[in-house]
KERO-586554 format. One record per residue (C-alpha): residue number from 1; residue in one letter; z, x, y. Coordinates in nm, 3 decimals. Layout:
BEGIN
[NUM; "A"; [Z; X; Y]] ...
END
This chain:
BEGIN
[1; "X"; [6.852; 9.068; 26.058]] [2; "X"; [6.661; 9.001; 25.793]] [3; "X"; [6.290; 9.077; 25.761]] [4; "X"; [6.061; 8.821; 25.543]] [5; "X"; [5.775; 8.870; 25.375]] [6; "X"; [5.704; 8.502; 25.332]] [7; "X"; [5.464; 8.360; 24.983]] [8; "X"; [5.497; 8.006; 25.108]] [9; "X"; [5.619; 7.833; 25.438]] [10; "X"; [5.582; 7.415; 25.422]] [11; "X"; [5.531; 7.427; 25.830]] [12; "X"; [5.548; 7.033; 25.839]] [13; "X"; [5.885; 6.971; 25.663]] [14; "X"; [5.995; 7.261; 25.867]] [15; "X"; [5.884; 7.146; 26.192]] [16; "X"; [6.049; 6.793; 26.069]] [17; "X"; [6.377; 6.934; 25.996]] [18; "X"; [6.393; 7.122; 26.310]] [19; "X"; [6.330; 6.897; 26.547]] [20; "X"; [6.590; 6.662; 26.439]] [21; "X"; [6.847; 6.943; 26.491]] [22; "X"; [6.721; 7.110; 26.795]] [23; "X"; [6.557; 6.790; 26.932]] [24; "X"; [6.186; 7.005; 26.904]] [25; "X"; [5.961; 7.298; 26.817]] [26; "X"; [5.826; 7.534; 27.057]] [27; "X"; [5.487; 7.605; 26.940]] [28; "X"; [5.367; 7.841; 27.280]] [29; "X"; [5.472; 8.039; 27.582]] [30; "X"; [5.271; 8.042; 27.925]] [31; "X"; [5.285; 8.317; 28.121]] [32; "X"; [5.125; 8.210; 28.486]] [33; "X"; [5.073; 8.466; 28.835]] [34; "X"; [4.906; 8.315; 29.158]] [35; "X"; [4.844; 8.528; 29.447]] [36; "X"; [4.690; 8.349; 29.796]] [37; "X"; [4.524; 8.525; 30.047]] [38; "X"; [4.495; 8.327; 30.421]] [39; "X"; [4.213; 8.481; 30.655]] [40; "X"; [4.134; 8.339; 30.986]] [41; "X"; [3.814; 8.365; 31.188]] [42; "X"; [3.774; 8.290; 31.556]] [43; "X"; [3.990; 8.092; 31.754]] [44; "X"; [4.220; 7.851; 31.632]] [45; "X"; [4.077; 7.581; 31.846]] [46; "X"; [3.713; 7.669; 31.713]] [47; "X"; [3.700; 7.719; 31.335]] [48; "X"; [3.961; 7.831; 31.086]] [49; "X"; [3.887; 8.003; 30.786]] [50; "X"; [4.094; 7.996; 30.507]] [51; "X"; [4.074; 8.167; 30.218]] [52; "X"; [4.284; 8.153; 29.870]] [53; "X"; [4.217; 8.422; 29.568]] [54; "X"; [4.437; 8.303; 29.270]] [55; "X"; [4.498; 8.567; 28.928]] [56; "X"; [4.632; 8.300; 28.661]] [57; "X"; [4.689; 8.475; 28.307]] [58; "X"; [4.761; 8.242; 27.997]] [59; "X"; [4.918; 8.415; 27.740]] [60; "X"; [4.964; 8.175; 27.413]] [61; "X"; [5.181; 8.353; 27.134]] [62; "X"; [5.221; 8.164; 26.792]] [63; "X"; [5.594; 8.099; 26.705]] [64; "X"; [5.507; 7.996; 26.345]] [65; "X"; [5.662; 8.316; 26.183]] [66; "X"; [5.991; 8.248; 26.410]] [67; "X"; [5.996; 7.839; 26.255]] [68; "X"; [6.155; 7.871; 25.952]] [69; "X"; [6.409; 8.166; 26.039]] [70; "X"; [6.565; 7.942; 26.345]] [71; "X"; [6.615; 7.652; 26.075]] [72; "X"; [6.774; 7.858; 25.877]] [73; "X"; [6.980; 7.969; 26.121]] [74; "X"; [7.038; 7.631; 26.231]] [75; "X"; [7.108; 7.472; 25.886]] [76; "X"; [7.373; 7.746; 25.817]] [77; "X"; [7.523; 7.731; 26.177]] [78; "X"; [7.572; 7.314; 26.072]] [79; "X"; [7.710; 7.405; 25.747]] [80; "X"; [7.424; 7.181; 25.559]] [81; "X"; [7.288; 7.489; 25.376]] [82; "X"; [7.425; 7.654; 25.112]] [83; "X"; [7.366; 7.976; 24.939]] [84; "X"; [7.457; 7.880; 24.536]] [85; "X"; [7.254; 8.252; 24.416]] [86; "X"; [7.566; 8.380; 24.274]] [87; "X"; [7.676; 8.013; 24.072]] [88; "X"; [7.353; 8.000; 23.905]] [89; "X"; [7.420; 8.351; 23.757]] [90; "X"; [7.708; 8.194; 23.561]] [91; "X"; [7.678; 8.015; 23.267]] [92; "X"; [7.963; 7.811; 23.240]] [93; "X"; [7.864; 7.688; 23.630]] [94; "X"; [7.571; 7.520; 23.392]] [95; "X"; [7.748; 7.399; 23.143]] [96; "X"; [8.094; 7.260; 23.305]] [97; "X"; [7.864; 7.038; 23.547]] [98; "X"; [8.028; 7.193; 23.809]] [99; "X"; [7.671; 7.306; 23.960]] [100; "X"; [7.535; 7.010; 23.986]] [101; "X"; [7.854; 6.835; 24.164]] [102; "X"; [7.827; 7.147; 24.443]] [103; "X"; [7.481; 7.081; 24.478]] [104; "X"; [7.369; 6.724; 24.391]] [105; "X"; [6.975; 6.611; 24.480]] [106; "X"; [6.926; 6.632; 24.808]] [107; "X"; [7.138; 6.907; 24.880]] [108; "X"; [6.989; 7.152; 25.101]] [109; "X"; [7.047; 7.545; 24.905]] [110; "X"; [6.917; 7.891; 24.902]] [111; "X"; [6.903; 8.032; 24.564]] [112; "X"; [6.765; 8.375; 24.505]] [113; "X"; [6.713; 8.456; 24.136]] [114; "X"; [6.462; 8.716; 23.940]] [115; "X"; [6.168; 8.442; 23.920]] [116; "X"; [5.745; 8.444; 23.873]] [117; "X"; [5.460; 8.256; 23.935]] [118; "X"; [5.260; 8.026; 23.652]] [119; "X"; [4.927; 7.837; 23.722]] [120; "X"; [4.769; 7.713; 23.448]] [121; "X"; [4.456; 7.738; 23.673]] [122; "X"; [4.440; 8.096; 23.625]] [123; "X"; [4.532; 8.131; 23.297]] [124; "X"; [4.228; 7.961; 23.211]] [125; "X"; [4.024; 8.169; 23.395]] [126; "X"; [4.165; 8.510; 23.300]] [127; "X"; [4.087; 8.345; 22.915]] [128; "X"; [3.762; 8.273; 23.078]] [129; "X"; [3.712; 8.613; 23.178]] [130; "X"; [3.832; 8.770; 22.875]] [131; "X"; [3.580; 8.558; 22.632]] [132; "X"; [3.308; 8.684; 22.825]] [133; "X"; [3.403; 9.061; 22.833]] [134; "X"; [3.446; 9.009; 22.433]] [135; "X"; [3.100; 8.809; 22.441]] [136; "X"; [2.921; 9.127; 22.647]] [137; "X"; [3.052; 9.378; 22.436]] [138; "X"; [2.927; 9.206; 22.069]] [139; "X"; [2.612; 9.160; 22.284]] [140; "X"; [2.599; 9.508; 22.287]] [141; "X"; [2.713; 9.549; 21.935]] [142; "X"; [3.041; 9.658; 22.042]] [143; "X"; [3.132; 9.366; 21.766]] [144; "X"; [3.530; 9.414; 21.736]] [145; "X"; [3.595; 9.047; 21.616]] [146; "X"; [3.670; 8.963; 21.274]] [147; "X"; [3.395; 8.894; 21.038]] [148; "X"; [3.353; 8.544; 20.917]] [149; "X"; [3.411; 8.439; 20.542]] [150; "X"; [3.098; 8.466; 20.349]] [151; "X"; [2.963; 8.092; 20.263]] [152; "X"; [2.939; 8.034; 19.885]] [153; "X"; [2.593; 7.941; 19.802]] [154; "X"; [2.502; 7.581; 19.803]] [155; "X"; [2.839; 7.493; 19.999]] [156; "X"; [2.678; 7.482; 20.347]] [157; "X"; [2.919; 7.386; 20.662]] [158; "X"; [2.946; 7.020; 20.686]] [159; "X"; [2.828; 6.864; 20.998]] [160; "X"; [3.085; 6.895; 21.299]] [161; "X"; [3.289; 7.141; 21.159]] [162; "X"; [3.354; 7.500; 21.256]] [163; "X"; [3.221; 7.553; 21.626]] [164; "X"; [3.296; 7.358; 21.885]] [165; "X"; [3.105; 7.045; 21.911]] [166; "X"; [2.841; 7.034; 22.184]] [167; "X"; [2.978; 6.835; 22.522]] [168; "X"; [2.821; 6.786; 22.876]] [169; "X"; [3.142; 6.633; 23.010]] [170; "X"; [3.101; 6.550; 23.437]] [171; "X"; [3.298; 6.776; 23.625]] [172; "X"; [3.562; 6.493; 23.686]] [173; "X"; [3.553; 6.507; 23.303]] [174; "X"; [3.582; 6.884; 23.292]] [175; "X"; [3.940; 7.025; 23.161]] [176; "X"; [4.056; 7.391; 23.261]] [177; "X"; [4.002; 7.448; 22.837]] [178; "X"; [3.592; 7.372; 22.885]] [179; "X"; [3.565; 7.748; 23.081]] [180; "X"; [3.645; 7.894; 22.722]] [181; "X"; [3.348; 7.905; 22.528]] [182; "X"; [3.338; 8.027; 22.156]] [183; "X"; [3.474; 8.391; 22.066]] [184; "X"; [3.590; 8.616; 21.866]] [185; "X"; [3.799; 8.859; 22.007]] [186; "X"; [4.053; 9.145; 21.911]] [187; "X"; [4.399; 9.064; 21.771]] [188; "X"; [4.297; 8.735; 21.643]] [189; "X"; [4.235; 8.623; 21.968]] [190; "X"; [3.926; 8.349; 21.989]] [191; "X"; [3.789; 8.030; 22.174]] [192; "X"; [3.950; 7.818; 21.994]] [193; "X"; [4.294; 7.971; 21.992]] [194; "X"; [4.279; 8.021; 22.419]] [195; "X"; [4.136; 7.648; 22.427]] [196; "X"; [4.490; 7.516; 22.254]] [197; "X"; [4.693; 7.746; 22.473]] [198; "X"; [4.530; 7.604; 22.770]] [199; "X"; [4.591; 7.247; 22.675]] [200; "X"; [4.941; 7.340; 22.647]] [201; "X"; [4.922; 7.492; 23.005]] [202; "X"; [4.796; 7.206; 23.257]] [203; "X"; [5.079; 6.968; 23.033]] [204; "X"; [5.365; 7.193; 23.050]] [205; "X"; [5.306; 7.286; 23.427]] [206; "X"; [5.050; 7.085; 23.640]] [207; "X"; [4.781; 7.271; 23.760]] [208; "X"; [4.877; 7.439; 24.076]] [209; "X"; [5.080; 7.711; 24.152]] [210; "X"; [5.486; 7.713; 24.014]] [211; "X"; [5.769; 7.923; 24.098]] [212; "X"; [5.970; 7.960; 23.814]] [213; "X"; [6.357; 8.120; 23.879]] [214; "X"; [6.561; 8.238; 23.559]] [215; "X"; [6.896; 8.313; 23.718]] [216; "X"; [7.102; 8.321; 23.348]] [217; "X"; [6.984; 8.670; 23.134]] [218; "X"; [6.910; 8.393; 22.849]] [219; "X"; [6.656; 8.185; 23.011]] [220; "X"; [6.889; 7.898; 22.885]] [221; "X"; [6.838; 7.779; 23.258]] [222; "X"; [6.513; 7.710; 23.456]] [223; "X"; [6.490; 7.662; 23.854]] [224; "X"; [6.135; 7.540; 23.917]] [225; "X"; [5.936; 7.447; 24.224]] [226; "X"; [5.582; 7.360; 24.266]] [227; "X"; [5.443; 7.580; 24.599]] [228; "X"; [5.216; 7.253; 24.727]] [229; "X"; [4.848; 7.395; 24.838]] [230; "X"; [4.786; 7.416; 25.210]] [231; "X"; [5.048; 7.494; 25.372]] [232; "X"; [5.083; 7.778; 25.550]] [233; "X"; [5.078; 8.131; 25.410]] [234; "X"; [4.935; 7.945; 25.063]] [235; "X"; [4.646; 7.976; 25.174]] [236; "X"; [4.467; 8.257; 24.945]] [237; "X"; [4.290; 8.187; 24.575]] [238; "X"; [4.538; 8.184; 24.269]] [239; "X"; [4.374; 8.534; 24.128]] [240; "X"; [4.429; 8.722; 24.435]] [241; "X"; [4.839; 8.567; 24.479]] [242; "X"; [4.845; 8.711; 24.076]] [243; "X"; [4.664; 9.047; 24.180]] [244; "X"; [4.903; 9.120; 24.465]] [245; "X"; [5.217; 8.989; 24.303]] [246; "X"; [5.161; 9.017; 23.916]] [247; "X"; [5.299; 8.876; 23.636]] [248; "X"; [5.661; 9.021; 23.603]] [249; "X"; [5.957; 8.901; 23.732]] [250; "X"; [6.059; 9.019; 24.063]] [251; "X"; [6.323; 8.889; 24.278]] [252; "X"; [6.227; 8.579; 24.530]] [253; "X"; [6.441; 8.349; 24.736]] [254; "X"; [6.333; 7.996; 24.809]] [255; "X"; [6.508; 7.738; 25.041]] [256; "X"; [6.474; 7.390; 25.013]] [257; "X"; [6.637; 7.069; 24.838]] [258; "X"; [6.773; 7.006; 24.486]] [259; "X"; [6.458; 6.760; 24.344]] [260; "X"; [6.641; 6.677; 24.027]] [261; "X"; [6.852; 6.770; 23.744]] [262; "X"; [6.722; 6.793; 23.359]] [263; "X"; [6.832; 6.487; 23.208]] [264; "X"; [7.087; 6.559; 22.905]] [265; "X"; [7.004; 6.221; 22.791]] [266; "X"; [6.666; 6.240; 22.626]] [267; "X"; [6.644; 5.997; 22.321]] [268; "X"; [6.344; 5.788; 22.269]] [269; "X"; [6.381; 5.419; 22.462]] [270; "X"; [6.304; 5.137; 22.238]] [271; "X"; [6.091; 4.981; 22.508]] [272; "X"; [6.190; 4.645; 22.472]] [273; "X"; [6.075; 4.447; 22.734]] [274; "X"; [5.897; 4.160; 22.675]] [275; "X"; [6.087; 3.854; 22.747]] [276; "X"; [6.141; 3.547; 22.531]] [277; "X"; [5.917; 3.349; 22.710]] [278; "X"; [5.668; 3.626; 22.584]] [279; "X"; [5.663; 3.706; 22.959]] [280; "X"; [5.626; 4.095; 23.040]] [281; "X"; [5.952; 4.235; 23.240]] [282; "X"; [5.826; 4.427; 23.479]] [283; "X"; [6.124; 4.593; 23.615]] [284; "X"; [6.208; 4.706; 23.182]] [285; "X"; [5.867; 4.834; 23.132]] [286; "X"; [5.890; 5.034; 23.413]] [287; "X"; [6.241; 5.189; 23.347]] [288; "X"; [6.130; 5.202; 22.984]] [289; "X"; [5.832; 5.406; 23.039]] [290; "X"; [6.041; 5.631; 23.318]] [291; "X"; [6.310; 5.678; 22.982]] [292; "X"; [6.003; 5.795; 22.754]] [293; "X"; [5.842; 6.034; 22.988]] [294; "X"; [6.253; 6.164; 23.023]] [295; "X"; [6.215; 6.220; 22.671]] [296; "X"; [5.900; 6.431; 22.664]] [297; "X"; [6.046; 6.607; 23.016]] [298; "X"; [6.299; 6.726; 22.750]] [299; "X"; [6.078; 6.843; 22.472]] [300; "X"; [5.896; 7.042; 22.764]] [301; "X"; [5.578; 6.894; 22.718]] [302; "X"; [5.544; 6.744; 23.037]] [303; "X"; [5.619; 6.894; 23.391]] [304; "X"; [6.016; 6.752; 23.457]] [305; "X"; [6.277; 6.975; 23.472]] [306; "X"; [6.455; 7.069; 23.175]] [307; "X"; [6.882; 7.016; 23.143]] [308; "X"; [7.023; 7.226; 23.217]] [309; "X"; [6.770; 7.284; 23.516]] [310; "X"; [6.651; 7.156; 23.840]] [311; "X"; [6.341; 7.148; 24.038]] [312; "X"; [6.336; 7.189; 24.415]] [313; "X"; [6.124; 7.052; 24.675]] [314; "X"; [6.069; 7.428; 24.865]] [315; "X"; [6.018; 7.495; 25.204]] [316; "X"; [6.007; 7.854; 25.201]] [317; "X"; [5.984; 8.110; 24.971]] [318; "X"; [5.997; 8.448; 25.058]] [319; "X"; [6.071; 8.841; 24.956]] [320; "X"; [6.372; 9.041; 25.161]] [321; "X"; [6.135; 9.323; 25.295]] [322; "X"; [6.451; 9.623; 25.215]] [323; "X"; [6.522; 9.881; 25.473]] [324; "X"; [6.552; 10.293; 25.420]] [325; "X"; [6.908; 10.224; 25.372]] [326; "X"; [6.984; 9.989; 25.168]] [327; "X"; [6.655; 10.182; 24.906]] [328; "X"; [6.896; 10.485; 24.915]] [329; "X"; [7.204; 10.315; 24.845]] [330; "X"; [7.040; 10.115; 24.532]] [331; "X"; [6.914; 10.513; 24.419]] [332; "X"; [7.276; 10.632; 24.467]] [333; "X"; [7.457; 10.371; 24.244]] 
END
């Protein structure tokens, strides 16, 4: 048997899945006593008495951490799951195609791989954070930033240039990048510099917490999943998932379905569709702008999977708790 410690649990595609193979979910257990107790006073033909003491307990015991182990179960009992951790380790499984003929979108796998978690969320607001530890300590002339240039006399800034320009964006205006105010930190590090990287961030991954899997030593491969917010066990801030979990790799296992593969075709579309008439085709411009945003997916700039990679649509993800045993026999190899 193996024990979970569960990061992320999508109850509703679980419950979904599981009731089309089992035909339902149980979701409680009742546990109910009655006792009666018949007394009669005076004669029968006079007056009867009857009296009935009852003891009902209700006992109501969440199955929710029992869900997704019984469809697993089930899935691999049916032969609809499969377990592709040790193809993804090889690279010519990537490059032959022969991965992605195994396991087309829509198959149903368990992949466990060395992976970690990305939000661009946080990332802003450890850069945050750090600007305003760096702003404390020059505020109490603890001033470890580079010194500016000296300006030559008469050759003032010109207007607009240098700090960041003044904004009072809405909050539906406000980007992850407007936490960082101006800086000058250690190492180079400044405002300006964590504002760019931060841009970068909510393009590359959407804000919201990722899962990334490297299976190949090269990182030539990427197995991505976005870990949707309220389901459960996803339940606690991004800062306090990073504090308990950190930034290095560490070995996770998520089940789910193939999304999609990385496109190998990425070349730019030429976006032709306007018809002779001077009519707009509809169905073109839609596949044409699909075809562009392919090509950025493959300069990584927006969130797509990447060829040779895939994204999956996760319902759980979850650490193998390991036992005294199997900690000894890792020690003795």
């Amino acid at each position: 048997m193996i024990l979970r410690e569960f990061l992320y649990v999508d109850t509703d595609k679980v419950r979904a899945m599981l009731a089309q193979l089992a035909g339902g979910v149980a979701e409680e257990e009742r546990e109910t006593s009655r006792h009666e107790k018949r007394n009669t006073v005076g004669p029968r033909s006079v007056a009867q008495h009857l009296q009935v003491t009852g003891e009902e307990r209700y006992t109501q015991k969440s199955l929710g951490d029992a869900i997704f182990p019984t469809l697993e179960d089930e899935l691999e009992t049916q032969g609809l799951l499969r377990d592709i951790s040790d193809e993804v380790t090889e690279t010519s499984e990537w490059t032959s195609g022969n991965l992605k003929r195994i396991a087309p979108p829509g198959s149903l796998i368990r992949v466990t791989a060395m992976g970690s978690l990305m939000d661009a969320r946080y990332a802003a607001s450890v850069f945050s954070g750090y600007a305003s530890v760096a702003l404390g300590l020059q505020g109490l002339g603890l001033d470890f930033g580079p010194k500016p240039a000296p300006t030559p006399p008469g050759k003032g800034k010109a207007k607009g240039s240098g700090s960041r320009p003044k904004q009072n964006p809405t909050d539906q205006e406000k980007q992850l990048e407007d936490s960082i105010p101006d800086f000058e930190g250690p190492d180079g590090a400044d405002g300006k510099t964590l504002r760019a990287i931060t841009r970068i961030a909510r393009g590359v991954f959407a804000p919201g917490l990722h899962l990334n899997l490297f299976p190949l030593d090269s990182g030539e491969a990427l197995i991505s999943a976005r870990l949707e917010e309220g389901r459960q066990y996803l339940d606690t801030e991004a800062d306090i998932l990073f504090a308990r979990y950190g930034m290095e790799r560490q070995e996770w296992t998520m089940v789910g379905s193939i999304g999609s593969y990385g496109p190998e075709d990425t070349s730019m579309p030429d976006l032709d569709f306007v018809r002779a008439s001077g009519a707009v085709d509809r169905g073109s411009f839609a596949e044409g702008i699909n075809v562009f945003m392919k090509h950025l997916g493959g300069l990584g700039f927006v969130d797509l999977p990447q060829h040779p990679g895939f994204s999956v649509i996760p319902f759980a993800v979850y650490r193998s708790i390991p036992r005294s045993a199997d900690l000894v026999a890792f020690h003795e190899r």
